[in-house]
N, C-alpha and C positions, 0 to 999 in steps of 0.2 A: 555138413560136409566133413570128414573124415581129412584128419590132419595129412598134407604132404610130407614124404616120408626122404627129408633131404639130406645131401651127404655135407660135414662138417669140412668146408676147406682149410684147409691150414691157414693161419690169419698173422704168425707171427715167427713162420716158417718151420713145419716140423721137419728134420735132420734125419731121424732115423727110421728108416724101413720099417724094421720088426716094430717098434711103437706103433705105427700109422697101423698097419695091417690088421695089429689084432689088438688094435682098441677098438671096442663097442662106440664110438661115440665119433668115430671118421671113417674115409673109404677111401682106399687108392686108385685114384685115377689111373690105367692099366697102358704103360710105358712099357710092357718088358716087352713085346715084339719087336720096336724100335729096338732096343739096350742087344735084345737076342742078333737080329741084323747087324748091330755097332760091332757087335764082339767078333762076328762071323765073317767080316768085311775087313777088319784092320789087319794091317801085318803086323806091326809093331806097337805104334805110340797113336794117340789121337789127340788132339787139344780142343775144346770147346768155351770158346767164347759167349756170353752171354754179363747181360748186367748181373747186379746184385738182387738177393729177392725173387728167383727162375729155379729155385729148387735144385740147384746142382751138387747140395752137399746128402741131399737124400737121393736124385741119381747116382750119388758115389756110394751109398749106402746100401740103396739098390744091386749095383753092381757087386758089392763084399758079397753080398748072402747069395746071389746066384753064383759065384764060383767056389765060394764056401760050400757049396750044396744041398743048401737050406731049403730044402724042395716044399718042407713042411708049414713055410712062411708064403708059398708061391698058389696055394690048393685055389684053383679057380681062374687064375690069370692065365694070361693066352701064353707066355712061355712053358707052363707046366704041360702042355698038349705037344711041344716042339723038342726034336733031338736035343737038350741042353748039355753037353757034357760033365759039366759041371756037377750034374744028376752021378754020372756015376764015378769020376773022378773031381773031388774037391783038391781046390788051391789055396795055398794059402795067401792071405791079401793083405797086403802093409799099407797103412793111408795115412794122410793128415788133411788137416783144414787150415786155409788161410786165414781162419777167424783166429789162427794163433799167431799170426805176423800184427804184430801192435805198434812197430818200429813208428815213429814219424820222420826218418830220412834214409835216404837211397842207404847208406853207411849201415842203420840200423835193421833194414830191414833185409839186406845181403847176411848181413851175423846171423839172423833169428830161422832166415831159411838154409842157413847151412848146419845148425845145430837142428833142424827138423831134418834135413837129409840124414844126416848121421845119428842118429836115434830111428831112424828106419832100418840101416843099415844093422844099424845092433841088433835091431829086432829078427834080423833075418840070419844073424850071425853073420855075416859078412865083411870082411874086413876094408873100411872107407877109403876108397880111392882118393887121391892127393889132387887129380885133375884129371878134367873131361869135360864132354856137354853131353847132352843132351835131345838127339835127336826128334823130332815131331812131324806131325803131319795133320792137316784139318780136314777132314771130309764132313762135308751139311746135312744134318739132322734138321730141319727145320721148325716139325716140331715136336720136339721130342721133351723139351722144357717150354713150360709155356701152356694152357690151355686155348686151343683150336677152335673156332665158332663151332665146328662141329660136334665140338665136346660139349657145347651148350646146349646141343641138339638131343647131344645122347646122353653120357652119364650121369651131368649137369643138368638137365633140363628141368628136373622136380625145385634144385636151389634156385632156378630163374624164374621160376611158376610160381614159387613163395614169394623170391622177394618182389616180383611184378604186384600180387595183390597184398602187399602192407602198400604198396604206392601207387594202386589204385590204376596200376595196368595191367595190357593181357601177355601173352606171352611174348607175341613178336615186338611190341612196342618195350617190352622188358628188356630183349635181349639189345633191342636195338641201342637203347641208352648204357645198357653196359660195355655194347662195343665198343660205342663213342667214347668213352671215362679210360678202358681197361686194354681195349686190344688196338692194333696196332703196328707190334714188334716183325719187321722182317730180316731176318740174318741170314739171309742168303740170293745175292742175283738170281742166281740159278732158279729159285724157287720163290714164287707169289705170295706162297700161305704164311699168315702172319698170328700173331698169339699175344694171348690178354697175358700179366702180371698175374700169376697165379695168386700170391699173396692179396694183393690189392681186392683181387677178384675178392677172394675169402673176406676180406674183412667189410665189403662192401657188402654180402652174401650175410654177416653176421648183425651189423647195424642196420641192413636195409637202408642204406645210406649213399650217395655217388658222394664222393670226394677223393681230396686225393690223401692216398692214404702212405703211398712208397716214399717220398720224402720226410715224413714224419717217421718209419723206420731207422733212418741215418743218413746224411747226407752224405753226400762226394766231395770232401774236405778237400783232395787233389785238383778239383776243379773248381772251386772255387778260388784257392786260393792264385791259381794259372790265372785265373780272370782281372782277381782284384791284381795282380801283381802286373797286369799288361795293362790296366789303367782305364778300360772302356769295356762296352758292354760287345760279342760277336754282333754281328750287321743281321741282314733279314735271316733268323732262322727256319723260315716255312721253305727257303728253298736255298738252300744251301749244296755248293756243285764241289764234288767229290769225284777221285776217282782212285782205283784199287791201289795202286803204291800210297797212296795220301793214307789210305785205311791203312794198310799193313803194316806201318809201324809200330813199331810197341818200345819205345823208347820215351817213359814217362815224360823225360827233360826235354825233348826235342818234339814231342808229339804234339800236330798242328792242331788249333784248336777244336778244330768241326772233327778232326778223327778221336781227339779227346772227349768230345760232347756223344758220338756217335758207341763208343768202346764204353764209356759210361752209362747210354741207356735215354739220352736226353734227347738223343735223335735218332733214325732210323731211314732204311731206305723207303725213299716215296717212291721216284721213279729210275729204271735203268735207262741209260741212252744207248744206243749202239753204235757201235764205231764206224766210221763214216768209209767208204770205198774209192780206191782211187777210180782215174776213168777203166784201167785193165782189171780192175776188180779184186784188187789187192787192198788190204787192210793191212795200214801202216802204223796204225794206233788201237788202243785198246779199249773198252768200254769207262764210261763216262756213269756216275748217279747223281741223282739230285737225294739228298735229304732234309728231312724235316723232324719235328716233334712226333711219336708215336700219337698221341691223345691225349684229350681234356686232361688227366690228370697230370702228365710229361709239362703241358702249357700253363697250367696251375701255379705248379710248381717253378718253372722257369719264372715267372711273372712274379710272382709272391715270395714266398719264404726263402727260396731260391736268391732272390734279388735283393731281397734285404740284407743277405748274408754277406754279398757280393759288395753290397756297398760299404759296410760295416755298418749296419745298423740292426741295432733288435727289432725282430719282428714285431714286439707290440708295440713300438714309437714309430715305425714305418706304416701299419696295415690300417688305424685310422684315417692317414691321410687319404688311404685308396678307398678306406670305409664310406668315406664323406663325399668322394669323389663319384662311388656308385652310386651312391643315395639322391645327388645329383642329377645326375645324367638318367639314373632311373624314372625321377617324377621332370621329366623334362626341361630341367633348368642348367641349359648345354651354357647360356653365362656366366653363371655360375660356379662352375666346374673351369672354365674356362678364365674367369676371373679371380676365384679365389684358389680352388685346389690344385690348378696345372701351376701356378707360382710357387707353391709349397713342393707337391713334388720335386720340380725342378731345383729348387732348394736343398735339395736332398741328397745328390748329389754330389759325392767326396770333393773337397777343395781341390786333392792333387790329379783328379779328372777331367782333361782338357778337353773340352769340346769347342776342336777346333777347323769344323768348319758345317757346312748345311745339312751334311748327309747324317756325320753325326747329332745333330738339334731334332734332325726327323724321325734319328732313331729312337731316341728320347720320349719323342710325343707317342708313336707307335707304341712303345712297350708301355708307356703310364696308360695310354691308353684303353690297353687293350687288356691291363688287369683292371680296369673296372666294368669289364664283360659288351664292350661296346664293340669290336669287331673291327678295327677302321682297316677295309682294302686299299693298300698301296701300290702308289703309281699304274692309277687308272687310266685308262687310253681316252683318250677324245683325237679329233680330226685333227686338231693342231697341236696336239702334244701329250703329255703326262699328268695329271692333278696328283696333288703329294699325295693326299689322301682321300677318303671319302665313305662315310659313317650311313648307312642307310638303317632307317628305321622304317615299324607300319607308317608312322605319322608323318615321317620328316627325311629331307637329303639333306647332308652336311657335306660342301666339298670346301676342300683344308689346301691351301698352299702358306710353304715355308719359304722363308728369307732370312739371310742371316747377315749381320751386319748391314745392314737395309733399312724398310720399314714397311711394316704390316700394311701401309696403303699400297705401296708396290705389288706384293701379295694378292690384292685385290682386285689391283688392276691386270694382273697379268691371268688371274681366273676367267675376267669379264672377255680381254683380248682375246685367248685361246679358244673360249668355247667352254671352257672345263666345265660345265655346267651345263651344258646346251641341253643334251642327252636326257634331260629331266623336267626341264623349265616346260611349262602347260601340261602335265600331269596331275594326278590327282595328292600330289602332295607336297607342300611348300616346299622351296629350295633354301637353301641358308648356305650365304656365302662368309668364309670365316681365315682371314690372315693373320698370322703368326710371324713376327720375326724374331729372332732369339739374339740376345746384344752381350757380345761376349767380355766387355768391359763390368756389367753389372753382374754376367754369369748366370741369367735368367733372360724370359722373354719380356718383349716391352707388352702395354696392352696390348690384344688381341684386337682386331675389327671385326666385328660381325653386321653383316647388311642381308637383306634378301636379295635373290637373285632379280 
């Protein structure tokens, strides 16, 4: 069989246009119809938001050579076939990159981008204005950064064909595991269509590898350090309720944390809600989102290296304890895990981190949890109430309730009272009933009770 003939994605961000284009050894993914629309649409200013890692210093790169009129870098792409003026009247284009702002405080990093404005200015000869702003405007691209499923379909689809058989699947099972790792990204209400981590993609696409690869690029030192400095970990992030003013700030010092986690890339829109009607049919409020993690790698990442950071701990003194924890729960010794590794974890734990009270002890078990790939659904419904948690495996049910300041028999009792178990018990797979109470004098939980149902 005759090798596939696949395009090299950029794995470590390529920056500039003219490189990617007419290197023998990559292929540009063909953005200039979008870029062509962007141009032909704006009146003035445009802002575009997107995390780090989305290719927007080679869109800004892109954009130089088309009003430059570098027609000779475009031979094939769908702009070279469209009115481009730029074809016959070049501009000239003054840019920079934030990868030159290094500041580490608001002070520092005001100096560094005023001395980039004025070194623009010079460049254009222009003599530097004393004060003003700045005008902007956002209009949604959706995706215009980002690779599209559809892109997997089309120009991508030989790199999904490759790496499906080093891993020994077909096409659509290929694509399927890459969406799950990579795509995810939605930045715009408006608009459904969402997009994989171009980078990640590539380097996934190079190792024939799923991991996660965009926090090993560079973390989000800004958000990490909001987290440790507020002392606790954010609450459930699979559903996290937002709504447009909460997003819209851009006030690093003041920005709440789920629009900081959202403007960083760690979350994304899942669902939009729509605004509710009075009875005359008036709409007196504005829409409502829920957000979550884009994907596997976003969750990865939150959960591991992310969270070791957050705690101050180095990730190699941290990732054993979870090492041991999956190994665990892997070959089914949930006592285990429960006996010895959820103590350590929770030991882990900064001293000046008060976990003070149920919700946060649950949020604790949740996220130790759920980096060691065990899944546990929170606050399951039963007829008379809530189960904190609850771990389904092929072999086994695990339902979890938490107590704090209490005692783990309490916990047990109050599964057996409710029912929280019912839903399961005379099936074809044992129930295991398991309380937890967490004793905020020792700063850990006491033993664990595990009974069958």
């Amino acid at each position: 069989m005759p090798k596939k003939k696949t395009i090299k994605v950029p794995t470590t961000g390529v920056c500039d246009f003219e490189t990617l284009v007419t290197s023998k050894k990559g292929k540009y993914v063909d953005k200039t119809d979008l870029l062509y629309e962007i141009c032909n649409d704006a009146d003035q200013q445009l802002f575009i938001s997107r995390p780090r890692r989305f290719g927007k210093s080679l869109m800004l790169s892109t954009l130089k050579a088309m009003f430059e009129g570098r027609r000779d870098l475009f031979k094939g792409l769908a702009i070279d076939k469209l009115p481009w003026e730029g074809w016959k009247q070049p501009t000239p284009v003054y840019s920079f990159t934030m990868g030159d702002v290094t500041g580490e405080n608001y002070e520092e990093v005001k100096e560094q981008l005023g001395e980039l404005v004025e070194d623009l200015f010079q460049q254009a000869g222009i003599p530097v204005p004393e004060k003003g702003t700045i005008p902007g405007k956002f209009k949604e691209y959706a995706t215009l950064l980002g690779y599209s499923p559809k892109e997997l379909d089309g120009p991508l689809r030989e790199n999904v064909e490759a790496f499906g058989e080093k891993s020994g699947m077909d096409f659509a099972a290929a694509k399927a595991a890459i969406l799950s790792w990579y795509d995810g990204y939605r930045f715009s209400p408006r608009n459904e269509n969402r997009v994989c981590n171009p980078v990640s993609l590539g380097r996934a696409f190079k190792d024939g590898e799923l991991k996660g690869y965009w926090e090993t690029t560079g973390r989000a030192t800004l958000i990490i350090n909001r987290i440790a400095k507020a002392g606790k970990m954010p609450g459930d992030l699979e559903n996290v309720p937002a709504d447009a003013m909460t997003l819209d700030v851009c006030d690093a010092e003041t920005l709440p944390m789920e629009a900081l986690l959202y403007q960083g890339g760690y979350l994304t829109i899942k669902n939009v809600i729509p605004p509710p009607r009075e009875p005359d049919g008036q709409i007196t409020q504005s829409e409502s989102y829920v957000l979550a993690p884009p994907n596997l790698e976003v969750r990865d990442a939150l959960k591991r290296g992310y969270l070791s950071q957050v705690m101050g701990m180095r990730e190699g003194s941290f990732n054993p304890l979870v090492e041991r924890a999956r190994r665990l729960i892997a070959s089914g010794d949930w006592k285990g895990y429960l006996y010895e590794s959820l103590f350590g974890l929770y030991a882990s734990i900064p001293v000046d981190w008060h976990i003070k009270d149920e919700a946060e002890a649950k949020r604790y078990f949740q996220l130790f949890t759920s980096m060691t790939g065990a899944n546990p659904q929170p606050e399951v419904a039963s007829i008379f109430g809530y189960a904190d948690a609850v771990i389904e495996t092929p072999a086994n049910v695990f339902v979890f309730e938490f107590k704090y300041r209490k005692s783990a028999k309490a916990a047990i009792r109050q599964i057996r009272e409710r029912g929280y178990a019912d839903k399961w018990i005379g099936g074809k797979r044992p129930v295991t009933l398991i309380g937890i109470n967490f004793n905020p004098k020792k700063r850990n939980i006491d033993m664990p009770i595990v009974e069958p149902a």
